[in-house]
C-alpha positions in Angstrom: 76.3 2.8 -16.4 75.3 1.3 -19.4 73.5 -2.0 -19.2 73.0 -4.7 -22.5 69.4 -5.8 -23.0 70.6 -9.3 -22.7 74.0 -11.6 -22.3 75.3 -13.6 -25.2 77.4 -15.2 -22.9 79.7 -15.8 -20.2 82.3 -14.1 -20.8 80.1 -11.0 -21.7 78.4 -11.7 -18.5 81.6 -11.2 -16.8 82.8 -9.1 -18.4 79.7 -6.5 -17.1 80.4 -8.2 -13.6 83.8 -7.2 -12.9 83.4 -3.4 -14.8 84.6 -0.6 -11.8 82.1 2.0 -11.5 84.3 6.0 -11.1 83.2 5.5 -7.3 84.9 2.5 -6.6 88.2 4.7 -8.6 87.4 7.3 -5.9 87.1 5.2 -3.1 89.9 3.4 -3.9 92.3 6.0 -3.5 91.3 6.5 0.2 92.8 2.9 0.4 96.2 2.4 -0.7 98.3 -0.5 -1.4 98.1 -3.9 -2.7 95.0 -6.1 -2.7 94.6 -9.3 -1.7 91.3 -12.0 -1.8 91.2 -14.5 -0.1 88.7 -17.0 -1.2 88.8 -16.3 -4.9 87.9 -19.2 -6.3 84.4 -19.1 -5.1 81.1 -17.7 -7.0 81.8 -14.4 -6.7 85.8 -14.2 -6.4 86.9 -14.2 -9.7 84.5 -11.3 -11.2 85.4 -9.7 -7.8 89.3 -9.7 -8.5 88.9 -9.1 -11.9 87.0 -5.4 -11.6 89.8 -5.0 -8.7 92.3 -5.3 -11.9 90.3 -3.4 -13.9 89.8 -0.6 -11.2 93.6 0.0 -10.6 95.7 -1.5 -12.9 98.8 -0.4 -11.7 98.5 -1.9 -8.0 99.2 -5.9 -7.7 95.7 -7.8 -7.1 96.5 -11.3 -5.7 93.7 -14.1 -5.4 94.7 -17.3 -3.0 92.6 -20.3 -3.2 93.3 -24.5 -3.5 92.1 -23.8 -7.6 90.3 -26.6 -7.8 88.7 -25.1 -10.6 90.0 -26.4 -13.9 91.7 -23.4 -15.9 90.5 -20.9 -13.0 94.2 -20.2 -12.1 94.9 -19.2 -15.7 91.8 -17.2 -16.2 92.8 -14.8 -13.5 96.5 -14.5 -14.6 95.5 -14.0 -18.5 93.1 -11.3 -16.7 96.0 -9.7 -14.8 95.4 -11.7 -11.3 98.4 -13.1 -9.3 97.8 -16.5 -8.5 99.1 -18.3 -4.8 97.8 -21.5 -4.4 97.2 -21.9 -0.1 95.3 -24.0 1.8 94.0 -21.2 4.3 93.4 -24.1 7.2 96.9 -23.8 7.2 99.2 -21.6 9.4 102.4 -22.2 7.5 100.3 -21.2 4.4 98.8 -18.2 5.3 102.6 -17.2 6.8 103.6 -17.8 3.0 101.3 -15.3 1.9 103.0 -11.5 1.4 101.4 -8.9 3.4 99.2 -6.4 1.3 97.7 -3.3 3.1 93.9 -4.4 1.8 92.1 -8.1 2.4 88.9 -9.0 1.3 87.8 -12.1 2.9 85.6 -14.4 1.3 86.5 -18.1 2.1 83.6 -19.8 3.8 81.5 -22.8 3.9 77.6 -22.7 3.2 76.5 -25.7 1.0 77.3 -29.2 2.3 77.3 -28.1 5.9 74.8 -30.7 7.0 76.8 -33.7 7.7 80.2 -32.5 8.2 79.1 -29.7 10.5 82.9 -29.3 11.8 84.3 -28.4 8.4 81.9 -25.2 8.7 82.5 -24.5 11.8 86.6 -24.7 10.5 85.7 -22.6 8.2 83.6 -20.2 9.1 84.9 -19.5 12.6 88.7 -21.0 13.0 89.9 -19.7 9.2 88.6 -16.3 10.3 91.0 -16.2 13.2 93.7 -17.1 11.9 93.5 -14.5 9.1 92.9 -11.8 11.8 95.9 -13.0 13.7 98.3 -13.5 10.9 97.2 -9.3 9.0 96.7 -7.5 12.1 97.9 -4.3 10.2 95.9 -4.8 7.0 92.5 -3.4 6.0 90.4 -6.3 6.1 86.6 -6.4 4.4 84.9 -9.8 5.1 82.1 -11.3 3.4 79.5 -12.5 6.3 75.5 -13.1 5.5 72.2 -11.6 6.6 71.9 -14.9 7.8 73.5 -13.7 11.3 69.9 -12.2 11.8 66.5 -13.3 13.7 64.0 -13.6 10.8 62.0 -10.2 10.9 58.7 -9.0 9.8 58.1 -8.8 6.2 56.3 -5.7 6.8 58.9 -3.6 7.8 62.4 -2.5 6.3 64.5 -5.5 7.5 67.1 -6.2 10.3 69.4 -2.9 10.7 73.1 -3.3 11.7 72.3 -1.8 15.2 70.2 -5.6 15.8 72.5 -7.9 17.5 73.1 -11.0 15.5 71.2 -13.8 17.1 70.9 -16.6 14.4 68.2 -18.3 15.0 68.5 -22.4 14.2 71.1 -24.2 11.9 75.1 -24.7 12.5 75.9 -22.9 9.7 74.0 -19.5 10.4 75.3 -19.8 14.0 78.9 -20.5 12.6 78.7 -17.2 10.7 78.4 -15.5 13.6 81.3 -16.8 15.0 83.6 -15.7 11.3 82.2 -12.2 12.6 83.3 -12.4 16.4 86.4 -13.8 15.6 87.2 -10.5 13.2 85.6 -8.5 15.8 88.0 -9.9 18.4 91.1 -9.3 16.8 90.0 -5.8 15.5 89.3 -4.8 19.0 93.1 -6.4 19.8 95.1 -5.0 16.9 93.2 -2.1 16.1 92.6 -3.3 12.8 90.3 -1.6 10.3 87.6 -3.4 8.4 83.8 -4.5 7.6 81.5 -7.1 8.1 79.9 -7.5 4.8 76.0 -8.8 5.7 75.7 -10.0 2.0 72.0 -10.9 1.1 71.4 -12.9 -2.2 74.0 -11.7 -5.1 72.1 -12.1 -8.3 74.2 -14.1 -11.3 72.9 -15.2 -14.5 74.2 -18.8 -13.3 72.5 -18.9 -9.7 70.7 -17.0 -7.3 67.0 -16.8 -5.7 66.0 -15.1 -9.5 67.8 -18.2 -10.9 66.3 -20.9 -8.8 63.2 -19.4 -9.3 62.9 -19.4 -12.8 64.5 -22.5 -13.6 61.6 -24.2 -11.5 58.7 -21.8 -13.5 60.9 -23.7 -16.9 60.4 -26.7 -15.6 56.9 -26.4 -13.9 58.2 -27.1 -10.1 56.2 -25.9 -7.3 57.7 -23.2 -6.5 56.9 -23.1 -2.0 55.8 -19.2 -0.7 56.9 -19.6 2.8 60.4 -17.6 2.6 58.4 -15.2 0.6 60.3 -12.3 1.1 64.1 -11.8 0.0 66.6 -9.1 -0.6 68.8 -9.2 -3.9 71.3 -7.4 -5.4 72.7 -7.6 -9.1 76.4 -9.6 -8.3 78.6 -6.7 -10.2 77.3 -4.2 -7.6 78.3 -6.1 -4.8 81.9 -6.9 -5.9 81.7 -2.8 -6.9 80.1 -2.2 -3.1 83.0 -5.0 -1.4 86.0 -3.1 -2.9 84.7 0.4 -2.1 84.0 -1.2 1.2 88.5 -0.8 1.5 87.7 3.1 1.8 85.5 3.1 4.4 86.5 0.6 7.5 86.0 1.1 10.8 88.5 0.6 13.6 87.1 -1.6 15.3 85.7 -3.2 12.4 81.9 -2.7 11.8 78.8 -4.6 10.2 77.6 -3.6 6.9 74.2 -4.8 4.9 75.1 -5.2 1.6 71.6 -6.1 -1.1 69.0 -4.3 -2.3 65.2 -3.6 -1.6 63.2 -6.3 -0.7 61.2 -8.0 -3.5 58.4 -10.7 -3.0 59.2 -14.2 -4.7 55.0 -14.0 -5.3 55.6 -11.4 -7.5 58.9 -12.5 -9.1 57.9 -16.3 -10.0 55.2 -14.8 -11.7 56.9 -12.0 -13.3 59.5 -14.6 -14.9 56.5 -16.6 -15.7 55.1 -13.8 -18.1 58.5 -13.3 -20.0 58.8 -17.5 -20.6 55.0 -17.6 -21.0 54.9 -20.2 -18.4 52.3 -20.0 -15.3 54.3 -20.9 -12.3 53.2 -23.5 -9.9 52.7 -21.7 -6.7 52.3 -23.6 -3.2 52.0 -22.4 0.1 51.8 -19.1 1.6 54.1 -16.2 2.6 55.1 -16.6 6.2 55.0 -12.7 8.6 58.6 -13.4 8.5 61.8 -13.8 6.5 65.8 -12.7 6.6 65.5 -9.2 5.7 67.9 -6.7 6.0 67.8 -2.6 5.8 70.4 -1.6 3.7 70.1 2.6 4.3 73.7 2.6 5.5 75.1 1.3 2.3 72.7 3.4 0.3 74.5 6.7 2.2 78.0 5.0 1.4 77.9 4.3 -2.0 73.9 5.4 -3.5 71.1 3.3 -4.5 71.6 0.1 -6.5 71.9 0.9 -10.0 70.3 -2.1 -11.8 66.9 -2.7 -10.8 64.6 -5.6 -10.1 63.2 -5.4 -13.5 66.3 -5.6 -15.4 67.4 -8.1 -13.3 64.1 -10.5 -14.6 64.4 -9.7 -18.0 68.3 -10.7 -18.0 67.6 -14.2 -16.2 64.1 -15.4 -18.3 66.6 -14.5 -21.4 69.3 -16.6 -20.1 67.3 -19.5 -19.0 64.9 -19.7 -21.9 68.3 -20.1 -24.2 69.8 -23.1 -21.6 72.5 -20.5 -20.4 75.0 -22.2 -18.3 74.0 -22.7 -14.8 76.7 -23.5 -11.8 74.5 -26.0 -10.1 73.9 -24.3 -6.8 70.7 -23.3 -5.0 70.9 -20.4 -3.0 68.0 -23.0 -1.0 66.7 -19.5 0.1 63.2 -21.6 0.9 64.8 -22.9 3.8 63.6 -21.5 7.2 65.4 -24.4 9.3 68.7 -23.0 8.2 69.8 -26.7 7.0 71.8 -26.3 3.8 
């Protein structure tokens, strides 16, 4: 795969987000049909659907959302994207939608939970069901979080699927493990095929815990140690990762960590600092624990991330030292009280 030394822009940034990799070609092929995400207009949907398009051109990719997005709607279609506009709260909506042999899940609600607590729990546990109930025959790959996981020691590899997921405190981490049970409940009923996606910390030039990080080394925040562990991956291996994720469901469906090794925020605040020549302002210190998660079984399914750690700093000091666009939204992956 060849990588740029740096992005001139969005649309080149995208455009390296949604490229297919010849696995996801293979692996598509053991997954047949039409492809449907649900959710696109969120961070990651559009480059998501996009490399989808790009991977099989000749199968229809359909993204549903509200597309409250100005111009996201005609984005996707200029890119080759069918467009339905549904509100997935409701049944008569989702009964509007066709039925497509593959699903990839990624409504949900994170940011904004505190205070209107029973909009997440809409989202994250009663959307889920209703999806299940209304494509019991489809292939269905849902996006879920490491957050489902007790906080483990930093010393060792990270949560492994086998660990049951026990959230520990905030609605929203707890409301993520009902989205899973709720998939998990109509797999067992229907039979149907899928994965859990434990998703841990995509990496975009316009947010992530390497963008949050070094837009407070630009503007000389203290940057707090506690969380001092995390586990990234670079976003166009994720989306590559989610789609490949069609060929290789489980019936019933199945948990999956999806990220990368582990890095130290330490080491990566003060990594960015050298390539802006800025000290960070470091406070506090690391805690034994952190949401970690041991990503071996993705590593057998589709090999080893292919853009390291490295490349990922050099990208995001570039874009941040030119003012590249930025989407306004903290990961908060600081926050041990799981209040977001």
């Amino acid at each position: 795969m060849t990588l740029p030394e740096r992005f001139a822009d969005v649309h080149e940034l995208e455009e390296v987000m949604s490229r297919p990799s010849p696995g996801l070609l293979a692996d598509l092929e053991r997954a047949p049909g039409d492809i449907m995400v649900l959710g696109v207009g969120g961070k990651m949907g559009p480059t998501l659907a996009r490399m989808a398009k790009r991977a099989v051109p000749q199968r229809r990719v359909i993204g549903v959302a509200r597309f409250s997005q100005p111009g996201l709607r005609g984005e996707l279609e200029a890119q080759g994207v069918e467009c339905l506009e549904a509100d997935l709260l409701s049944r008569e909506a989702l009964a509007s939608l066709p039925d497509v042999p593959n699903i990839v899940y990624m409504a949900g609600r994170k940011f904004g939970s505190t205070g209107s607590e029973w909009l997440t729990w809409a989202m994250n546990a009663h959307v889920p069901a209703l999806v299940a109930e209304r494509f019991p025959r489809s292939r269905i790959v849902a996006f879920s979080t490491a957050c489902v996981y007790p906080f483990v020691g930093t010393a060792g590899n990270g949560a492994t699927e086998d660990m049951p997921p026990t959230a520990p405190s905030g609605e929203y981490a707890n409301s993520c493990v009902a989205r899973e049970r709720m998939f998990q409940h109509f797999s067992h009923q229907f039979q149907t095929p899928g994965r859990l996606l434990r998703l841990s910390y995509a990496i975009d030039m316009r947010y992530g815990v390497l963008h949050d990080v070094a837009q407070k080394v630009l503007r000389r925040e203290p940057i707090d140690l506690a969380m001092g562990h995390a586990n990234i991956i670079w976003q166009g291996e994720a989306n590559d990762w989610a789609l490949r994720s069609l060929g290789a469901c489980d019936t019933p469906t199945s948990p999956l960590n999806i990220s990368g090794p582990k890095i130290s925020i330490r080491d990566a605040a003060q990594a960015l600092g050298q390539r802006l020549g800025i000290a960070p302002v470091l406070t506090g210190q690391e805690a034994p624990t952190a949401w970690l998660v041991d990503c071996t079984r993705a590593f057998e399914l589709f090999g080893p991330p292919q853009v390291g750690l490295d490349r990922m700093l050099d990208w995001t000091a570039d874009w941040v030292r030119r003012g590249g666009e930025t989407l306004g939204k903290p990961t908060h992956y600081e926050a041990r009280d799981g209040k977001y």
